[in-house]
C-alpha positions as CSV (number, residue, x, y, z in Angstrom):
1,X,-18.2,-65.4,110.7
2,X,-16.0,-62.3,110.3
3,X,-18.4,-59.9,112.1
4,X,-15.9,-56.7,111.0
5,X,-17.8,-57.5,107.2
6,X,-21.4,-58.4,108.4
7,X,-23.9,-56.8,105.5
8,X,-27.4,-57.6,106.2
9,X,-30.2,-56.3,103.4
10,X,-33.9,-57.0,103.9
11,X,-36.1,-56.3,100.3
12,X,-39.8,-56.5,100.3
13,X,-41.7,-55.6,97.1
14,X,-45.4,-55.8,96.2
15,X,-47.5,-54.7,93.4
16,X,-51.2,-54.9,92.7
17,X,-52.3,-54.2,89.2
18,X,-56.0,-53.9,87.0
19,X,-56.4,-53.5,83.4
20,X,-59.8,-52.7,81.2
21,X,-60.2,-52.4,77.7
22,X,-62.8,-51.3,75.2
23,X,-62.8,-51.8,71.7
24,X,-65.3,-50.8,69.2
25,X,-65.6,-51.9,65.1
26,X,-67.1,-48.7,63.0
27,X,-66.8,-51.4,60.1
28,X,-64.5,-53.6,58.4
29,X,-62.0,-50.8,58.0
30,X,-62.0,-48.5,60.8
31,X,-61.6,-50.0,64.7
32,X,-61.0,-48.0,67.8
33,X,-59.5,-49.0,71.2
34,X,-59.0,-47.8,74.6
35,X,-57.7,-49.0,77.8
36,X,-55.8,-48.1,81.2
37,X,-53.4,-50.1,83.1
38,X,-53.0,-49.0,87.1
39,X,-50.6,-50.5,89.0
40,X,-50.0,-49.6,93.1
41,X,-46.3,-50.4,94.4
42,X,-44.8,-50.8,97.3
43,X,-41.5,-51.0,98.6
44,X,-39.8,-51.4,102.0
45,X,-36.2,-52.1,103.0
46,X,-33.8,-52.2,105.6
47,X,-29.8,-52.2,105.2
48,X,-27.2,-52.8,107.9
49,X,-23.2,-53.0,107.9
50,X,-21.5,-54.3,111.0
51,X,-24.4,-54.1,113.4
52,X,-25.3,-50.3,111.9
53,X,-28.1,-48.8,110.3
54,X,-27.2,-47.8,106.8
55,X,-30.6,-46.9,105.0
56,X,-34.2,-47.0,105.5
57,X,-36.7,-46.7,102.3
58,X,-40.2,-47.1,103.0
59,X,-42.1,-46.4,99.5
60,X,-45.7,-46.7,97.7
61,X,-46.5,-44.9,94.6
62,X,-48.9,-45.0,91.7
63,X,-48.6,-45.7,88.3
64,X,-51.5,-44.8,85.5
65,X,-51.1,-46.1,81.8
66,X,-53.9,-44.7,79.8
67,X,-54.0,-45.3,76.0
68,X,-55.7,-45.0,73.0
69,X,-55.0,-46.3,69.2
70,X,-57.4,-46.2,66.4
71,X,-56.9,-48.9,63.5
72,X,-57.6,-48.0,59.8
73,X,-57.8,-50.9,57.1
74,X,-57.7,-49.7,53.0
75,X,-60.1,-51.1,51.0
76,X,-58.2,-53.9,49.5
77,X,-57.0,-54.6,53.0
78,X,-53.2,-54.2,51.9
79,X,-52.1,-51.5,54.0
80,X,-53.0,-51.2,57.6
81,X,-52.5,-48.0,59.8
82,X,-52.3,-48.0,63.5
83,X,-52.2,-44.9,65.6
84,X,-52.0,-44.3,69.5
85,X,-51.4,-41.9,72.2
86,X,-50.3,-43.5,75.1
87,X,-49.2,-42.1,78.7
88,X,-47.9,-42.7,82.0
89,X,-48.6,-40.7,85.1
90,X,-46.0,-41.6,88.4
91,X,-47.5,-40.3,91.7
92,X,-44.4,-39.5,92.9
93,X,-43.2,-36.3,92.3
94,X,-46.5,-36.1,89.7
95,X,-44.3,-37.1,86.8
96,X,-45.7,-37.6,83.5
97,X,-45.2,-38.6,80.0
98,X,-47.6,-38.4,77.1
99,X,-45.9,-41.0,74.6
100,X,-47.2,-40.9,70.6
101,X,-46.9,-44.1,68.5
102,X,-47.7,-45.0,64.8
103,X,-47.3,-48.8,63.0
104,X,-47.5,-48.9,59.0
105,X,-47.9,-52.0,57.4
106,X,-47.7,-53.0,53.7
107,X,-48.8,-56.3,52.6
108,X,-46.9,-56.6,49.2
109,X,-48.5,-60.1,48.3
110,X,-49.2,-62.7,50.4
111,X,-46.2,-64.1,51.3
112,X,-43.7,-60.6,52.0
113,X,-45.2,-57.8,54.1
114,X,-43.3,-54.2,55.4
115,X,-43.9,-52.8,58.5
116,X,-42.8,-49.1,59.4
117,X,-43.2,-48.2,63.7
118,X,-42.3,-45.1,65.6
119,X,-43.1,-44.3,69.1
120,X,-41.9,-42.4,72.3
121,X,-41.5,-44.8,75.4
122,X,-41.0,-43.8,79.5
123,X,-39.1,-45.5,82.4
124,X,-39.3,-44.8,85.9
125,X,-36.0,-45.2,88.0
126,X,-35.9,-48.0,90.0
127,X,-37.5,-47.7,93.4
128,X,-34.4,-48.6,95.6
129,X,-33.3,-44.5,94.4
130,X,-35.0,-42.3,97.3
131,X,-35.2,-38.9,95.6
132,X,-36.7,-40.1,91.9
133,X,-34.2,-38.2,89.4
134,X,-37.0,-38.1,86.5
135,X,-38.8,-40.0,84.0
136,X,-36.1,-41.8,81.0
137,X,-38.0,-41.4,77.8
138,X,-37.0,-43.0,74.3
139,X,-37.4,-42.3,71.0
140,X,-37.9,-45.9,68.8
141,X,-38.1,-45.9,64.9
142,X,-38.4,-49.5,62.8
143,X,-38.2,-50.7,60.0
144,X,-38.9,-54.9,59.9
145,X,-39.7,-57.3,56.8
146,X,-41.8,-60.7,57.3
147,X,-41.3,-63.5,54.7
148,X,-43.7,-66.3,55.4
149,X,-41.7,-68.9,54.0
150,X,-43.8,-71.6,54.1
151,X,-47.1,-72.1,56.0
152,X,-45.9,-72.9,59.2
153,X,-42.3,-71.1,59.1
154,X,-41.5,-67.2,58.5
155,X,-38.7,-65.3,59.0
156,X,-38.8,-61.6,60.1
157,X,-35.5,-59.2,58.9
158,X,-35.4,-55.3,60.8
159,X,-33.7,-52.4,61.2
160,X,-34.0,-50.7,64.7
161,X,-32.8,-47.0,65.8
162,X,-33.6,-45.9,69.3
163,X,-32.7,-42.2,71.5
164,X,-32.5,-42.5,74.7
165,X,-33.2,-39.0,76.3
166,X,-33.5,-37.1,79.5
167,X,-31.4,-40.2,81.3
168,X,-30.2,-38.9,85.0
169,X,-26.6,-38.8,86.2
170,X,-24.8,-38.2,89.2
171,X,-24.9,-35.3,90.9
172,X,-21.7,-36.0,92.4
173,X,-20.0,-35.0,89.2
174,X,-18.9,-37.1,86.5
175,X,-18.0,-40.9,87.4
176,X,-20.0,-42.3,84.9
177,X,-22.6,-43.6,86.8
178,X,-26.1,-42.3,85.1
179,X,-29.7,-44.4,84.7
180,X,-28.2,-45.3,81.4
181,X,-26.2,-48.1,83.2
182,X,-28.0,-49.5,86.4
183,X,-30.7,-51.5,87.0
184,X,-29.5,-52.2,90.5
185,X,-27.1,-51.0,92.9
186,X,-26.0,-49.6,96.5
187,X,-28.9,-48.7,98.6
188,X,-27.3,-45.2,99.4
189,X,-26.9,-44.3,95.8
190,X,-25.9,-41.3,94.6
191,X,-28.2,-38.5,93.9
192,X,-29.1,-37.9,90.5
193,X,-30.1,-34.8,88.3
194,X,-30.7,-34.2,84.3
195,X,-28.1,-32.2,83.3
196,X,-29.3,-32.3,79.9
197,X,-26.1,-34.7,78.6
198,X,-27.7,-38.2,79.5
199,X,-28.5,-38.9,76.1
C-alpha cells in the first residue's frame, strides 16, 4: 500500500436511553399526558494521516426530552384538539429549547377528515464537531387530508411549510459550508458560529 496516503479513523459511539410516561383520562373528552425521554451519549475517536495524529474527540453528554400534551374531544367527537409543550435540554454548553406544538383535527364525515399541525422542533450538531455551534430549531406548519377509501385502503393528501432557523456556519467566512448541509464530514471541521443568516 501507498503509505504517502495512509488515513486511518477509529469511531466508537454508544448511547443508553429510558423513557416513562403517564397518562390520565378526566373523562371521555378531556385526557392529559406526560413523559421524559433521557438519553446519555458517548463518543470517542481517533484519526491519523500518514502515521500522524490528526484529531482526538473524547465526548459524553446528556440529553433530556420532557413533554407534555393535553387532548380535548368535542361532544360529538368531530373535532379533536391536541396541545403540547415539549423541550430539550443538552448538557453540553447547557443548551436548551422549549418547543410548542398544536394538532387540529376535523372529522367531516366518516370517510374525509382535516388535520391542521404546528410545532417548533430542535437539533443538536452532530457529535464529531468539538466546539457545539448551537441548537438548529424549526418552525413546521401542516395542512394534510385523509380519504379512507375503502375499509382497508386510505389515501392521505398535505401541504407542508417548514423554517429552519438559527442554523450555524463557518466561521471561516463564507464557503457555504453551514449545519444546513452536513450530516457528516472531516474530523477537523471548521468552527461554526450563528451569524444570524443560517436560515
Amino acid at each position: 500500500a501507498d503509505q504517502q496516503s495512509f488515513e486511518w479513523d477509529e469511531i466508537e459511539e454508544k448511547k443508553w436511553s429510558g423513557t416513562a410516561n403517564l397518562a390520565h383520562q378526566f373523562n371521555a373528552r378531556n385526557r392529559l399526558q406526560a413523559g421524559a425521554l433521557v438519553n446519555r451519549q458517548f463518543f470517542k475517536t481517533d484519526a491519523a494521516y500518514q502515521y500522524q495524529p490528526q484529531e482526538h474527540i473524547d465526548r459524553s453528554y446528556w440529553i433530556y426530552q420532557p413533554w407534555i400534551s393535553y387532548a380535548w374531544n368535542s361532544a360529538a367527537a368531530n373535532t379533536q384538539v391536541q396541545i403540547g409543550l415539549h423541550s430539550l435540554f443538552f448538557s453540553d454548553e447547557n443548551q436548551r429549547s422549549i418547543e410548542p406544538r398544536i394538532l387540529i383535527t376535523q372529522i367531516l364525515n366518516p370517510r374525509h377528515r382535516l388535520s391542521l399541525a404546528a410545532a417548533k422542533y430542535s437539533q443538536i450538531a452532530s457529535p464529531w464537531i468539538r466546539r457545539q455551534p448551537g441548537l438548529t430549531e424549526a418552525w413546521q406548519l401542516s395542512l394534510r387530508h385523509t380519504w379512507n377509501v375503502a375499509d382497508v385502503w386510505s389515501l392521505r393528501t398535505g401541504l407542508y411549510w417548514q423554517r429552519i432557523d438559527k442554523a450555524a456556519v463557518s466561521a471561516a467566512g463564507p464557503d457555504g459550508f453551514s449545519m444546513l448541509n452536513v450530516s457528516e464530514g472531516p474530523l477537523a471541521a471548521p468552527r461554526f458560529v450563528y451569524t444570524g443568516q443560517g436560515e
